[in-house]
Backbone as XML, in Angstrom:
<?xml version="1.0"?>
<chain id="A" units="angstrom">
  <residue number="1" name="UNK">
    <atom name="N" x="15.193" y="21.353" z="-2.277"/>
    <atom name="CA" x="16.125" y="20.333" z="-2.717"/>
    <atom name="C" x="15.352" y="19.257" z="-3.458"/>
  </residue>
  <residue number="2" name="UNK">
    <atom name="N" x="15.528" y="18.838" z="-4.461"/>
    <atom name="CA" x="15.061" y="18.314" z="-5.519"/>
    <atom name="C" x="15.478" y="16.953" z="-5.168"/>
  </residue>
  <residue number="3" name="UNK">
    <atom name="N" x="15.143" y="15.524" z="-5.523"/>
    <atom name="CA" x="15.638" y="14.163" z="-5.125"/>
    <atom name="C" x="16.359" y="13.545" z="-6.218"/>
  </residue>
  <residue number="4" name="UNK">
    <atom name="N" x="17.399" y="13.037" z="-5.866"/>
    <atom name="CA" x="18.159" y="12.908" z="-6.869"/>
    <atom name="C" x="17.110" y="11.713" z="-8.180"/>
  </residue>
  <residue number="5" name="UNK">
    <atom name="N" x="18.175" y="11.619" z="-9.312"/>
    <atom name="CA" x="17.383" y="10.529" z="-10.558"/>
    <atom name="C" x="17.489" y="8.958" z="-10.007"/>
  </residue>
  <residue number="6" name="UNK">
    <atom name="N" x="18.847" y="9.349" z="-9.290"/>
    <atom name="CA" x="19.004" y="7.618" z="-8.944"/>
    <atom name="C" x="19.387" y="7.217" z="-7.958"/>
  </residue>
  <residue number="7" name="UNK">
    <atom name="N" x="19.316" y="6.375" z="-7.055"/>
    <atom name="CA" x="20.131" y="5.515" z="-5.892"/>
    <atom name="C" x="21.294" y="6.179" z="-6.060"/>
  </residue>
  <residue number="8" name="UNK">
    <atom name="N" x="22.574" y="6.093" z="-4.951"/>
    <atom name="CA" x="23.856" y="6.182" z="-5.395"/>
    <atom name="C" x="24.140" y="4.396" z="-5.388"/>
  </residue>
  <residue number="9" name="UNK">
    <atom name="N" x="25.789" y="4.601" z="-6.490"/>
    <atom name="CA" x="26.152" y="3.415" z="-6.920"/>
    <atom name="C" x="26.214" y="2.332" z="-5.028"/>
  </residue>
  <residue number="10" name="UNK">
    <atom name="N" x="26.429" y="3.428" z="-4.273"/>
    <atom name="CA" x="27.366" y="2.230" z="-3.412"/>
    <atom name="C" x="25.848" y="1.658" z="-2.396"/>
  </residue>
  <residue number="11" name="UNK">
    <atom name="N" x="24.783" y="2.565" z="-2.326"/>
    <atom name="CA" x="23.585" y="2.270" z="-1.450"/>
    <atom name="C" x="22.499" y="1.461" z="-2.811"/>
  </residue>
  <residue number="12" name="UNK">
    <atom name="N" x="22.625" y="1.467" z="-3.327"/>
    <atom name="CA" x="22.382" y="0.008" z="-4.881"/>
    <atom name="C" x="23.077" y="-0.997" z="-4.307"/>
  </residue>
  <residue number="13" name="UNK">
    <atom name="N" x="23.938" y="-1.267" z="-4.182"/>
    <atom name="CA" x="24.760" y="-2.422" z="-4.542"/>
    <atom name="C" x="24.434" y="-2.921" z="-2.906"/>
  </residue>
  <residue number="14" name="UNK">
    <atom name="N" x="24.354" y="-1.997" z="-1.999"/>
    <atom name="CA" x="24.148" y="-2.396" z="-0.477"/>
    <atom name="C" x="23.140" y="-2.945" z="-0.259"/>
  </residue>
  <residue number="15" name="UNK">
    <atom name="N" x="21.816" y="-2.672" z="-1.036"/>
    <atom name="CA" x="20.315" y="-3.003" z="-1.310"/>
    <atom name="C" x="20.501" y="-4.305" z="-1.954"/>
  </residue>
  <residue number="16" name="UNK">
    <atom name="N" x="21.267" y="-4.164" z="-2.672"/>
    <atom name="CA" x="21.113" y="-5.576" z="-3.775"/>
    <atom name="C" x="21.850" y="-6.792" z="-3.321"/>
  </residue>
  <residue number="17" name="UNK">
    <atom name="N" x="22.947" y="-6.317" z="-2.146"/>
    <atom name="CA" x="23.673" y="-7.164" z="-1.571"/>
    <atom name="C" x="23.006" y="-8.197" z="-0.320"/>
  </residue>
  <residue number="18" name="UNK">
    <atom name="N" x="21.832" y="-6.820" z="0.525"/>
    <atom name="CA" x="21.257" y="-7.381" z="1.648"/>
    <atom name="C" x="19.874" y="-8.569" z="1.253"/>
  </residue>
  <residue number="19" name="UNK">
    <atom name="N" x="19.653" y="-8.314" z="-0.206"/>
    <atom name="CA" x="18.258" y="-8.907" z="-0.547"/>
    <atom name="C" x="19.157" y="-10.382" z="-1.443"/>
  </residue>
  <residue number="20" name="UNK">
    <atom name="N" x="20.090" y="-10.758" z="-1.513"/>
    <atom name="CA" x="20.675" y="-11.429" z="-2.290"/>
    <atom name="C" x="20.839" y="-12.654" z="-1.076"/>
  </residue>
  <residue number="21" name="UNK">
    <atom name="N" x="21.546" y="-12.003" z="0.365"/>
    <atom name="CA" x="22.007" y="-12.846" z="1.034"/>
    <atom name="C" x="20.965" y="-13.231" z="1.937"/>
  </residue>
  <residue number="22" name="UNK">
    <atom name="N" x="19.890" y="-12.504" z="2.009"/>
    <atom name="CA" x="18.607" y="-12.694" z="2.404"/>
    <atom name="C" x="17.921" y="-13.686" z="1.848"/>
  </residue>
  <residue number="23" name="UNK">
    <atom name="N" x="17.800" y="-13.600" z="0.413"/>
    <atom name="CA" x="17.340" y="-14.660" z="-0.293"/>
    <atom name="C" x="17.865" y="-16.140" z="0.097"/>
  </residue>
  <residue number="24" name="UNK">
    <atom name="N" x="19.237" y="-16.242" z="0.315"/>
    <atom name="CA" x="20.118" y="-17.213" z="0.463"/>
    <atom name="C" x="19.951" y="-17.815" z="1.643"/>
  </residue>
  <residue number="25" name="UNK">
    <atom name="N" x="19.638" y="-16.777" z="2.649"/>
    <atom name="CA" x="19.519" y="-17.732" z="3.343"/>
    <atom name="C" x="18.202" y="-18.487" z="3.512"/>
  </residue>
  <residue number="26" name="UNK">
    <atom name="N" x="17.373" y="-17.590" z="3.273"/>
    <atom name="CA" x="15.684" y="-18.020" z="3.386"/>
    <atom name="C" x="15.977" y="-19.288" z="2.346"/>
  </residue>
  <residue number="27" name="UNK">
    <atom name="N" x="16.637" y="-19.369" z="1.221"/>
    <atom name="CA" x="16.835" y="-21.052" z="0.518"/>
    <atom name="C" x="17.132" y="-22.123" z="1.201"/>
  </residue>
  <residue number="28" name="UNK">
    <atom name="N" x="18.165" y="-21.764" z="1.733"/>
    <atom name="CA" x="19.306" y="-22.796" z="2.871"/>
    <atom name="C" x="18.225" y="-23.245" z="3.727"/>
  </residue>
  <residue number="29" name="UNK">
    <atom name="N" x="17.478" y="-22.072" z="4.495"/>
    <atom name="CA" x="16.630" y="-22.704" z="5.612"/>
    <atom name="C" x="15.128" y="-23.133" z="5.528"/>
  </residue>
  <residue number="30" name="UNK">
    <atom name="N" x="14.958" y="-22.917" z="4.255"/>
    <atom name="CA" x="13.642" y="-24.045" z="3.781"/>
    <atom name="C" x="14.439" y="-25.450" z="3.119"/>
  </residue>
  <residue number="31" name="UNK">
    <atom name="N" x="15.467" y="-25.390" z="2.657"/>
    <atom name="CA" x="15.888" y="-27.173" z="2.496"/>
    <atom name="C" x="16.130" y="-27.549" z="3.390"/>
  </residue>
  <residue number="32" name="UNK">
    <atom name="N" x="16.966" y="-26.652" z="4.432"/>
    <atom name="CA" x="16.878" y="-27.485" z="5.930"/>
    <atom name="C" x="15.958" y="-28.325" z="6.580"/>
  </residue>
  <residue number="33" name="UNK">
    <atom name="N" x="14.335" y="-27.369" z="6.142"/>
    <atom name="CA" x="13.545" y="-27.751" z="7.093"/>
    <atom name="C" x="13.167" y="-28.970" z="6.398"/>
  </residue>
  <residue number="34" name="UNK">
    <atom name="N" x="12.794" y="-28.813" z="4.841"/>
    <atom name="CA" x="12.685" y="-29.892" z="4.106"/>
    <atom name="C" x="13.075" y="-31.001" z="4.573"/>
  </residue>
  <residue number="35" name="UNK">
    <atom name="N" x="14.486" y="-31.061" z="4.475"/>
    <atom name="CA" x="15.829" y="-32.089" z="5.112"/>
    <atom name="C" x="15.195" y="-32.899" z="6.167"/>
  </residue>
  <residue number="36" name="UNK">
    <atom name="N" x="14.903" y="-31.841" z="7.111"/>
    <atom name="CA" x="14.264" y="-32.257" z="8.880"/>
    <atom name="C" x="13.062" y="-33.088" z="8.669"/>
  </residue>
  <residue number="37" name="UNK">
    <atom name="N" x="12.472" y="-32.253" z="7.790"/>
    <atom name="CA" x="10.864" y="-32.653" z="7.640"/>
    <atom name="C" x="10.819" y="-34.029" z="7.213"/>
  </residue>
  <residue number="38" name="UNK">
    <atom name="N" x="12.087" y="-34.640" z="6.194"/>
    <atom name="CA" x="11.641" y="-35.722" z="5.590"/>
    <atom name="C" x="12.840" y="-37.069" z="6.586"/>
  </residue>
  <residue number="39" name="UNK">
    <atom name="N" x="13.150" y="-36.600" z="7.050"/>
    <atom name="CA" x="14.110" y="-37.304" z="8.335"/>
    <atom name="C" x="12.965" y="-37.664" z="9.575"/>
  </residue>
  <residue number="40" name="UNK">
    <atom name="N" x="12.493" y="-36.615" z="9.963"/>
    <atom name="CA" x="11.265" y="-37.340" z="11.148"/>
    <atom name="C" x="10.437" y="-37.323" z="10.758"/>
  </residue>
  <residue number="41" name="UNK">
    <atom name="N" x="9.789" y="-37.167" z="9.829"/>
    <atom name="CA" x="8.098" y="-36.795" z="9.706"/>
    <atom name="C" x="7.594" y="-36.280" z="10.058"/>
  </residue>
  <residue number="42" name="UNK">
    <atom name="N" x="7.965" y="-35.140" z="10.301"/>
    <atom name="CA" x="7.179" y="-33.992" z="11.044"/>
    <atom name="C" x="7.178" y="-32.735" z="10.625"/>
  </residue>
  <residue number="43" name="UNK">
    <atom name="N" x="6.266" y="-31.999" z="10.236"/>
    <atom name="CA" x="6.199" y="-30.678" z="9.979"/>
    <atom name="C" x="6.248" y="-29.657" z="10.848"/>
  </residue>
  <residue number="44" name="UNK">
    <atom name="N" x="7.244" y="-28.860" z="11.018"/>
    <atom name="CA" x="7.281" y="-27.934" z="11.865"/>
    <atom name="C" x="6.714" y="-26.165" z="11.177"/>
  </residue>
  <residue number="45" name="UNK">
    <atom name="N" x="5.691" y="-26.051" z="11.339"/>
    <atom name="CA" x="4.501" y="-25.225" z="10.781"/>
    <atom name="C" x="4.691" y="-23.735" z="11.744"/>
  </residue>
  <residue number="46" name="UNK">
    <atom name="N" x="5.533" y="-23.749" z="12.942"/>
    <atom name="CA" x="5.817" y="-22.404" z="13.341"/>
    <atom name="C" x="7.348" y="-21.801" z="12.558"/>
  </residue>
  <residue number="47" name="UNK">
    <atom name="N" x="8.066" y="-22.726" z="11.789"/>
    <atom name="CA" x="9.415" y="-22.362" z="11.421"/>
    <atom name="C" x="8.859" y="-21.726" z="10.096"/>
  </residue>
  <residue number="48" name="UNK">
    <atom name="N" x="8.260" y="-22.632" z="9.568"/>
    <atom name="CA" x="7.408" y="-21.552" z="8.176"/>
    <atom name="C" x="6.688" y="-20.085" z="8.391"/>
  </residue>
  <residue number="49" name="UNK">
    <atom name="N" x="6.133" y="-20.028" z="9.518"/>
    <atom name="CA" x="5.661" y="-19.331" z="10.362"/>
    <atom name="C" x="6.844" y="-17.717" z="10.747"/>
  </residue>
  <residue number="50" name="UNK">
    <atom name="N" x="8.240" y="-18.219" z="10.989"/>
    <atom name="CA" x="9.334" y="-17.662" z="11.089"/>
    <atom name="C" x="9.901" y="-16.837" z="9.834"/>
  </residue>
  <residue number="51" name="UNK">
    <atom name="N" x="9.631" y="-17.610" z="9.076"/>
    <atom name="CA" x="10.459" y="-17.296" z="7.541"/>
    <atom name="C" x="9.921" y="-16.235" z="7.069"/>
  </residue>
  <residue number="52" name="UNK">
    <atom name="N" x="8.125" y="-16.689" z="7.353"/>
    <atom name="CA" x="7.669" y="-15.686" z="6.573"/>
    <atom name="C" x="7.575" y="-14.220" z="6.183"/>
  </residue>
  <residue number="53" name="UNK">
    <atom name="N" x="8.479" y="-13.325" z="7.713"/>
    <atom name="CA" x="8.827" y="-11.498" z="7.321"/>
    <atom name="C" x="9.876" y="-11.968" z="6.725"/>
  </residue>
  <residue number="54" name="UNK">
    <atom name="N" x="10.745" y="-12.963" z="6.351"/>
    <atom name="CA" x="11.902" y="-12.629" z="5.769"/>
    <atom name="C" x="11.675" y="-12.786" z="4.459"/>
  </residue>
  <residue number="55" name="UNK">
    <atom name="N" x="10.790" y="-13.954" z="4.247"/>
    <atom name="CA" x="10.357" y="-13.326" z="2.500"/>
    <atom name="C" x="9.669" y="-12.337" z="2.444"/>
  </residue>
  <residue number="56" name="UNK">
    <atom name="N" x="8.928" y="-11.758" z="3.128"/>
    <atom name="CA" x="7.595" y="-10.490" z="2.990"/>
    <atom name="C" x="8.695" y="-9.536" z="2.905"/>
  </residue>
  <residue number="57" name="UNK">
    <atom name="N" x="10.214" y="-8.984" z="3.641"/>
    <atom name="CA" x="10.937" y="-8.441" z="3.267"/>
    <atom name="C" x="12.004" y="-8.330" z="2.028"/>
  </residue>
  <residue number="58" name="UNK">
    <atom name="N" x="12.242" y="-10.015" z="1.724"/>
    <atom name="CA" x="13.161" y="-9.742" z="0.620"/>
    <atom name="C" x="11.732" y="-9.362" z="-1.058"/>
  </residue>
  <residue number="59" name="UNK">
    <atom name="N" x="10.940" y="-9.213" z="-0.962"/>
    <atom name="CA" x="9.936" y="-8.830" z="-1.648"/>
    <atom name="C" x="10.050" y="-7.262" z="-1.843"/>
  </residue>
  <residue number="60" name="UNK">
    <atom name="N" x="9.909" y="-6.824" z="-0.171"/>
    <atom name="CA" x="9.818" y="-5.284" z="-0.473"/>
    <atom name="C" x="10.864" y="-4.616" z="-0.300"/>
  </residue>
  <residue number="61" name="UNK">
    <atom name="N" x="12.046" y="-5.263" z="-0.417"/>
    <atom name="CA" x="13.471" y="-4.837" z="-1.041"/>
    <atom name="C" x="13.473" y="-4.580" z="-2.769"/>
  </residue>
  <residue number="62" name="UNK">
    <atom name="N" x="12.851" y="-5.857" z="-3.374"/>
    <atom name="CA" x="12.735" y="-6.370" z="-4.550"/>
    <atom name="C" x="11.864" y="-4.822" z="-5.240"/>
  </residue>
  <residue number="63" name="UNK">
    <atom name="N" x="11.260" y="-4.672" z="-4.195"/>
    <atom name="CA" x="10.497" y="-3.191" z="-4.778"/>
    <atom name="C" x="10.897" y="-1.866" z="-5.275"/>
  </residue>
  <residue number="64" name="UNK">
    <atom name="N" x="12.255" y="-1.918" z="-4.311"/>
    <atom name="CA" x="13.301" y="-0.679" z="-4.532"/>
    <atom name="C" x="13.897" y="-0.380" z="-6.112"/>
  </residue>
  <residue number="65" name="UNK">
    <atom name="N" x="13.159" y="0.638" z="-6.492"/>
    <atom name="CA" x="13.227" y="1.190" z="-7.852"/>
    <atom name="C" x="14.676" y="2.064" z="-7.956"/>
  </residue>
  <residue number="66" name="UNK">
    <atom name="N" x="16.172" y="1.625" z="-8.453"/>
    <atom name="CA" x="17.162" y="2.492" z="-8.775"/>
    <atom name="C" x="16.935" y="3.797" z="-9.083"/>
  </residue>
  <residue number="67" name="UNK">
    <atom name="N" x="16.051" y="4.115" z="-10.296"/>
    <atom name="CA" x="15.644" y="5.217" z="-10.951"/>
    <atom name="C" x="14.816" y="5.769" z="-10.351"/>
  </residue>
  <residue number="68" name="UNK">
    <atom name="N" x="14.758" y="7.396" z="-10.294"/>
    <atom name="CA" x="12.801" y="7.605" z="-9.866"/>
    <atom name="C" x="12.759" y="8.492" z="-11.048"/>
  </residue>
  <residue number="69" name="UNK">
    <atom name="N" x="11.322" y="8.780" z="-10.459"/>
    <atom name="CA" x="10.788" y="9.383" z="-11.564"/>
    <atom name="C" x="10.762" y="10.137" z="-12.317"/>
  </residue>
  <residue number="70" name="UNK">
    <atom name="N" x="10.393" y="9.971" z="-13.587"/>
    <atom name="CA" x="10.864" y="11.055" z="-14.771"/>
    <atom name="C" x="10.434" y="12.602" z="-14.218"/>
  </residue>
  <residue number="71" name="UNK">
    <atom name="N" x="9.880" y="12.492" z="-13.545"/>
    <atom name="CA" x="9.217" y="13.902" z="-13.710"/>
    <atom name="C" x="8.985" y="14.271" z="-11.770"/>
  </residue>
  <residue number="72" name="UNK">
    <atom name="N" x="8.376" y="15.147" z="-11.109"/>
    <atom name="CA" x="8.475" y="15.460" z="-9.812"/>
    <atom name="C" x="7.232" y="15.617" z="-9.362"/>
  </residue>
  <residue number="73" name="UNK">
    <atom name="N" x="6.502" y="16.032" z="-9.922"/>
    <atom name="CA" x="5.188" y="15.967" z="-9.946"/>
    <atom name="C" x="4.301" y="14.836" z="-9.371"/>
  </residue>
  <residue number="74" name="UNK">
    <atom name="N" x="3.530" y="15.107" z="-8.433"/>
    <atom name="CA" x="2.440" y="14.445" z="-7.938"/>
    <atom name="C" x="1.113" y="14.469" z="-8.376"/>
  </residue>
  <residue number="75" name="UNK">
    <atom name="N" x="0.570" y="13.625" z="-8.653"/>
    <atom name="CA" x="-0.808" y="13.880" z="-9.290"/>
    <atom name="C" x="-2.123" y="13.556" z="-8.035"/>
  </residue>
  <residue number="76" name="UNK">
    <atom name="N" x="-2.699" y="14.238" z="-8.328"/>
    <atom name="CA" x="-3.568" y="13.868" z="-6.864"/>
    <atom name="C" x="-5.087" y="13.885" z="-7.866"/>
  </residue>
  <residue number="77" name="UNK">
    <atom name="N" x="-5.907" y="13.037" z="-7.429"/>
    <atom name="CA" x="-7.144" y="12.541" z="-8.404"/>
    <atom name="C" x="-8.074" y="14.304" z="-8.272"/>
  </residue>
  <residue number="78" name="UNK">
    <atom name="N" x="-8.611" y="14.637" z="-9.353"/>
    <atom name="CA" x="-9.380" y="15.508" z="-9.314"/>
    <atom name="C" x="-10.695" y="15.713" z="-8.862"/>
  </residue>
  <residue number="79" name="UNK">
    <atom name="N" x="-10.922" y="16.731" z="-7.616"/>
    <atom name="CA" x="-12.024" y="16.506" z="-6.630"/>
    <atom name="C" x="-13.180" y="16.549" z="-7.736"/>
  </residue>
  <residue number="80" name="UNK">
    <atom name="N" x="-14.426" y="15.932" z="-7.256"/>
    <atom name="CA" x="-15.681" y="15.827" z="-8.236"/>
    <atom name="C" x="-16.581" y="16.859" z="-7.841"/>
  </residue>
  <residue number="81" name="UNK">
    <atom name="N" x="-17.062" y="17.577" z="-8.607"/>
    <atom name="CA" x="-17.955" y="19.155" z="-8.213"/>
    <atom name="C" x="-19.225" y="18.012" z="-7.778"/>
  </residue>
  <residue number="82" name="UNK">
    <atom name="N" x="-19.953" y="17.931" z="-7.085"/>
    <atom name="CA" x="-21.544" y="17.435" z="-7.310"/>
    <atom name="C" x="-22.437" y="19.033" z="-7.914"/>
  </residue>
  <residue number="83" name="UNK">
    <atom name="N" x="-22.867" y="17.990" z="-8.558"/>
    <atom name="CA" x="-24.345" y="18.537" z="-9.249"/>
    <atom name="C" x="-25.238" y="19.268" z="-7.916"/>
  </residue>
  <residue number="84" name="UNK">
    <atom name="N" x="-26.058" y="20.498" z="-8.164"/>
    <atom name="CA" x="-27.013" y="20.267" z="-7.381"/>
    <atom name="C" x="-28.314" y="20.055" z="-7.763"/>
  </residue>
  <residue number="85" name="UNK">
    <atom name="N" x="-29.363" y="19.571" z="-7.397"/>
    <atom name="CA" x="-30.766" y="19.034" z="-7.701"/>
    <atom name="C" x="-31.076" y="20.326" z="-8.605"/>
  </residue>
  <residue number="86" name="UNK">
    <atom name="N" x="-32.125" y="20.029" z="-9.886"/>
    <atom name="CA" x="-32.261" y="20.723" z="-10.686"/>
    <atom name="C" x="-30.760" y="21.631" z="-12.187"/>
  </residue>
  <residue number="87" name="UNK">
    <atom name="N" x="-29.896" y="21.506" z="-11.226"/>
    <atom name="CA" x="-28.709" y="22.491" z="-12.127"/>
    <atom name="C" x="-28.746" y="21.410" z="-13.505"/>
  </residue>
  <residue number="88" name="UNK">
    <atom name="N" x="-28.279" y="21.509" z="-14.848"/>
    <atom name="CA" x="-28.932" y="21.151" z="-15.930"/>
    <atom name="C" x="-27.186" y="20.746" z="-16.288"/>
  </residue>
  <residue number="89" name="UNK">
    <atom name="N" x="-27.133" y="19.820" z="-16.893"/>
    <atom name="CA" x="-25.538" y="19.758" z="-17.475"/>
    <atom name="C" x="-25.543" y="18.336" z="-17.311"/>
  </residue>
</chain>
């Protein structure tokens, strides 16, 4: 079974939906903290601490390629013969 060329339309739009509202909120809750931060003076350095898989995720959402690849083929690097001592080339 061969993999299809593209995402389907409705698991696209589900991807693009979860990284959208993801984004949104990770906005909302850094002005929050902002908000907080400049109300007491205080930096709360474990809430940044919090956020941070949710951007490291809306990133590797951001990664999700619709299309794949032109072709099916894997290329794997070509093993290197060694020389042996004396052989001429």
């Amino acid at each position: 079974m061969s993999p299809p060329d593209k995402l389907p339309d409705n698991l696209w739009a589900d991807i693009q939906d979860v990284t959208e509202r993801m984004a949104d909120f990770l906005a909302k809750a850094h002005h929050e903290v902002i908000a907080h931060e400049h109300r007491t003076g205080k930096v709360e350095v474990s809430f940044y601490a919090w956020l941070q898989p949710v951007a490291a995720s809306i990133m590797e959402l951001k990664k999700i390629e619709r299309y794949g690849p032109r072709n099916n083929v894997v290329s794997f690097p070509q093993r290197v013969r060694r020389k042996n001592v004396g052989e001429a080339g």
